[in-house]
C-alpha positions in Angstrom: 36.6 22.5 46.1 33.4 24.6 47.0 32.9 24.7 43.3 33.1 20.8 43.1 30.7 20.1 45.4 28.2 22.3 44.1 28.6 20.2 40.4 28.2 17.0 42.1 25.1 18.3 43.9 23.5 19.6 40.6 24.6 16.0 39.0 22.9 13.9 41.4 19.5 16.5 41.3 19.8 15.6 37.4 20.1 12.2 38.0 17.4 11.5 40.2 15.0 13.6 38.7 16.0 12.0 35.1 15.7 8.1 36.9 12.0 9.7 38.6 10.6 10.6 35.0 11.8 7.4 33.4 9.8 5.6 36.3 6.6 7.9 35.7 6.6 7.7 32.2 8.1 4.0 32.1 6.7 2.2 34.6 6.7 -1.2 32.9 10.2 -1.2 32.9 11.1 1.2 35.8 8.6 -1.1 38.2 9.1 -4.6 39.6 7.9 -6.8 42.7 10.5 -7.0 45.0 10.8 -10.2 47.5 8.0 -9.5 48.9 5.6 -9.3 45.9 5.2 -5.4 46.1 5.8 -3.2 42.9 9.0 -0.8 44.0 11.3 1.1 41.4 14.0 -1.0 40.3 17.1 -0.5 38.2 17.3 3.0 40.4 20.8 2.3 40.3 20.3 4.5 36.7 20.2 7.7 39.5 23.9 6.3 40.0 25.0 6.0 36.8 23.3 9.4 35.2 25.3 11.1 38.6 28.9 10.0 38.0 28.9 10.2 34.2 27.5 13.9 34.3 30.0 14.8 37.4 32.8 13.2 35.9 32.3 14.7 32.3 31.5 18.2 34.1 35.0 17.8 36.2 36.9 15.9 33.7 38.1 18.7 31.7 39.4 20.4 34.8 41.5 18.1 36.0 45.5 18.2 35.7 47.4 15.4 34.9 46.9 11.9 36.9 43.5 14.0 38.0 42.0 13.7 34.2 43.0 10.7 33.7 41.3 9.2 36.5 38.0 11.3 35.9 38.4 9.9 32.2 39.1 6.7 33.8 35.6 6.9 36.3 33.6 7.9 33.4 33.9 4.9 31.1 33.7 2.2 34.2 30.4 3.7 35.8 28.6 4.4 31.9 30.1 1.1 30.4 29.2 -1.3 33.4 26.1 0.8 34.3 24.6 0.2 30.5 25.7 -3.2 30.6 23.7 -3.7 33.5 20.4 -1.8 32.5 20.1 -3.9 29.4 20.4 -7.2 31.8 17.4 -5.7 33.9 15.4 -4.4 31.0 16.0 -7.7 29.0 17.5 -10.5 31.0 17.1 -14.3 30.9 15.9 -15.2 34.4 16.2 -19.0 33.6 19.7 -19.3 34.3 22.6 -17.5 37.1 25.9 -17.1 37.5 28.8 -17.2 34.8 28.8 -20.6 34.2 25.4 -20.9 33.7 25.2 -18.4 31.3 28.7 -19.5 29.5 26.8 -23.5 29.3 23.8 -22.4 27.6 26.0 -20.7 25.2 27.7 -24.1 24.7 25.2 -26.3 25.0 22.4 -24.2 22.9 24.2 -21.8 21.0 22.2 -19.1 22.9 23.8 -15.6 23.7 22.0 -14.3 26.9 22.5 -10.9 28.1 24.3 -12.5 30.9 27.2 -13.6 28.3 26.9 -10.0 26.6 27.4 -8.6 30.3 30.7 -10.7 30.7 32.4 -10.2 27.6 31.1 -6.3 27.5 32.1 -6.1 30.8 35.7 -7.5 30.3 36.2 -5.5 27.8 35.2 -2.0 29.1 37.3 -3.0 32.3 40.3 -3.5 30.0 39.5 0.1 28.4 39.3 1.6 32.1 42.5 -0.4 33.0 44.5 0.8 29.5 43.3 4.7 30.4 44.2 4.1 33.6 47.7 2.8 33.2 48.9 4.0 29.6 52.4 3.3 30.0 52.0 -0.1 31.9 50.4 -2.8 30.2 50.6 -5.0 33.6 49.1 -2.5 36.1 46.4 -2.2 33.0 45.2 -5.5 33.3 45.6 -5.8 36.9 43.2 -2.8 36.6 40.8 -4.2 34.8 41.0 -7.2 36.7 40.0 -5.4 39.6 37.4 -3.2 38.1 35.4 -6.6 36.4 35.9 -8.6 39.4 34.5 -6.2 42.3 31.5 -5.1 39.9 30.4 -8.9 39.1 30.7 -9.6 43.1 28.8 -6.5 44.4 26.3 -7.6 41.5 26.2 -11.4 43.4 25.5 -9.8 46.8 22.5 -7.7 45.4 19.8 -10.6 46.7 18.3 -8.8 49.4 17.5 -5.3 50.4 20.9 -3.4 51.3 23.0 -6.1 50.9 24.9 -4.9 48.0 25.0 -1.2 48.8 26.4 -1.9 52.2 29.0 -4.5 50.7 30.0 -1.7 48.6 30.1 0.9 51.0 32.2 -1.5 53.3 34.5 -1.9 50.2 35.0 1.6 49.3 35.8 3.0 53.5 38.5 0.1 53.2 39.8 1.2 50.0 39.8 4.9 50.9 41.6 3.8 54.2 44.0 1.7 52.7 45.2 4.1 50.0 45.3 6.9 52.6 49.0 7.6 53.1 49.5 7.1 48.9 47.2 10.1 47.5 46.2 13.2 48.0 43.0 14.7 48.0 42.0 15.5 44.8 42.0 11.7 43.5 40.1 11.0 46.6 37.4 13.9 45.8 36.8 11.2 42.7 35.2 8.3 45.2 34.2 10.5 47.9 30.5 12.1 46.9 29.9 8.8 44.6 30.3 6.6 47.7 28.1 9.4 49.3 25.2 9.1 46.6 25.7 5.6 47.3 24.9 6.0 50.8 21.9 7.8 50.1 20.7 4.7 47.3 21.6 2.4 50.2 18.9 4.4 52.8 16.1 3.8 50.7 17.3 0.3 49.2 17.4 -1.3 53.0 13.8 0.0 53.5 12.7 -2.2 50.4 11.8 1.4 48.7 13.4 0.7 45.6 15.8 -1.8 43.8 19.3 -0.5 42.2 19.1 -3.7 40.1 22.3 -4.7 38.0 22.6 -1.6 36.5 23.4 -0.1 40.3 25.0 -2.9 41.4 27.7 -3.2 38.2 28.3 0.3 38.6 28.6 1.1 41.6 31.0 -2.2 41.8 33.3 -1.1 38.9 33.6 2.3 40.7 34.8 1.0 43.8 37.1 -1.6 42.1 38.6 1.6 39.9 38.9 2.9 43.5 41.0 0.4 45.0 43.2 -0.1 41.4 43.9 3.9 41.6 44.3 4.4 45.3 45.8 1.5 47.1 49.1 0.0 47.2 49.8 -2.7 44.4 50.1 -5.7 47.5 46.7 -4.6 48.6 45.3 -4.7 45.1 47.0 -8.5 44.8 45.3 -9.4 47.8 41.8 -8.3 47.0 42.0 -9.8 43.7 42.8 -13.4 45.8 39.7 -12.3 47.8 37.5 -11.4 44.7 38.6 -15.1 43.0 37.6 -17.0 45.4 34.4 -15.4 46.3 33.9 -15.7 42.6 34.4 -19.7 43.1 32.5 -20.2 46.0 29.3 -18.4 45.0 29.8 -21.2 41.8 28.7 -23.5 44.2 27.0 -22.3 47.1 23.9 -19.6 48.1 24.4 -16.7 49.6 21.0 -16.7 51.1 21.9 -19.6 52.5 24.8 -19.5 53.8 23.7 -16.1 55.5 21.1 -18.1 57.2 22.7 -20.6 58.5 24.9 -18.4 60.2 23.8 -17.0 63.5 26.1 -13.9 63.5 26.0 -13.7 59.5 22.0 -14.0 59.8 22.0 -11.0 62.8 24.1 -8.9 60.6 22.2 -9.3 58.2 18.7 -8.3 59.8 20.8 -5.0 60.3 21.5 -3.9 56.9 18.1 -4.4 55.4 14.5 -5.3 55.7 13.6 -9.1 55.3 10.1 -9.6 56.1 
């Protein structure tokens, strides 16, 4: 276990340093204005991704059994969705949000944005999570997958203000640990545990407006914590946050976020909590 930790600590030294250089040397596409206007790193959810793909690849060939399989498992969600989402940042169309926009101008214009490459890429990697996953059960596969696209795409639609998305995650992943509890023992928790941690620390300079972890982050991390509730919790449990993830799926069709925070007196105090907004 000792031996563990001490890989995942070495990981996430790599992957900072590795996401630092890329801003030094990068900074055209490592730099953005934030809400404010102020240049800040952004897609620093890279850090993430560059952590749990070299931990899980380091542990990966360790593990027994259901163990490998759901290191294999956490390597293609966080490296599939985290890509996907670093080529949105690096070269996304601005002009239009949300799936539907992106799925009209496809229709409408013939026009592929990376926002339609993000959907189907994403779909498709959360299948191949959901297949290594469940090898022998083609339904628990695609409720997998189902899962793993749907919790990455909604931690990706929270990601509007400073700490929003990291703290939706974190919130995510305790219930998820806490629901699966009495199911699994501790090595498939030791998966979730120090990248939930690493998100913690993301989430610490996020709120401050230091940095943003951009879609690349925000799929990531997402998929990670959906691959988390399809391996750990009970199948009712998964049923029910799939409900949950649909319709917050349709009501962000329709409504703001921003918005509907503000409008909210509680939602709006909460809110001033988990991040900066002036």
């Amino acid at each position: 276990m000792v031996a563990e930790w001490i890989i995942w600590c070495v990981c996430a030294a790599f992957g900072t340093l590795s996401y630092l250089a890329l801003v030094r040397k990068y900074p055209a596409s490592f730099r953005s204005p934030n809400f404010r206007g102020t240049s800040i790193p952004s897609s620093a959810g890279l850090a993430f991704v560059l952590t749990v793909e070299t931990g899980y690849a380091c542990l990966w060939p360790f593990g027994r059994g259901p163990e490998s399989s759901l290191l294999r498992t956490a390597f293609i969600a966080a490296v599939s969705f985290g890509l996907l989402g670093l080529a949105d940042d690096l070269y996304g169309d601005r002009s239009v949000g949300g799936l539907r926009g992106h799925f009209s101008k496809l229709i409408t214009q013939g026009k592929v944005t990376t926002g339609v490459v993000k959907a189907v890429g994403g779909a498709l990697a959360a299948l191949a999570a959901g297949v290594s996953l469940h090898l022998q059960s083609p339904q628990l596969a695609i409720l997998s997958a189902v899962l793993i696209a749907l919790t990455a795409n909604a931690v990706n639609l929270t990601d509007t203000r400073p700490g929003r998305s990291l703290s939706f995650s974190i919130v995510l992943g305790a219930i998820g640990l806490l629901t699966g509890c009495a199911h699994f023992q501790f090595p498939a928790y030791a998966a979730f545990i120090f990248p939930l941690l690493f998100a913690a620390c993301l989430y610490l300079f996020d709120r401050a407006g230091l940095l943003m972890i951009g879609d690349c982050g925000a799929n990531a991390i997402g998929a990670v914590i959906g691959l988390l509730w399809a391996a750990l919790t009970p199948i009712f449990a998964q049923l029910v946050f799939v409900a949950a993830l649909i319709w917050f799926h349709w009501w962000t069709e329709s409504h703001s976020l921003s918005r509907a925070i503000e409008s909210s007196a509680w939602l709006k105090r909460i809110d001033r909590h988990i991040g900066v907004r002036s």
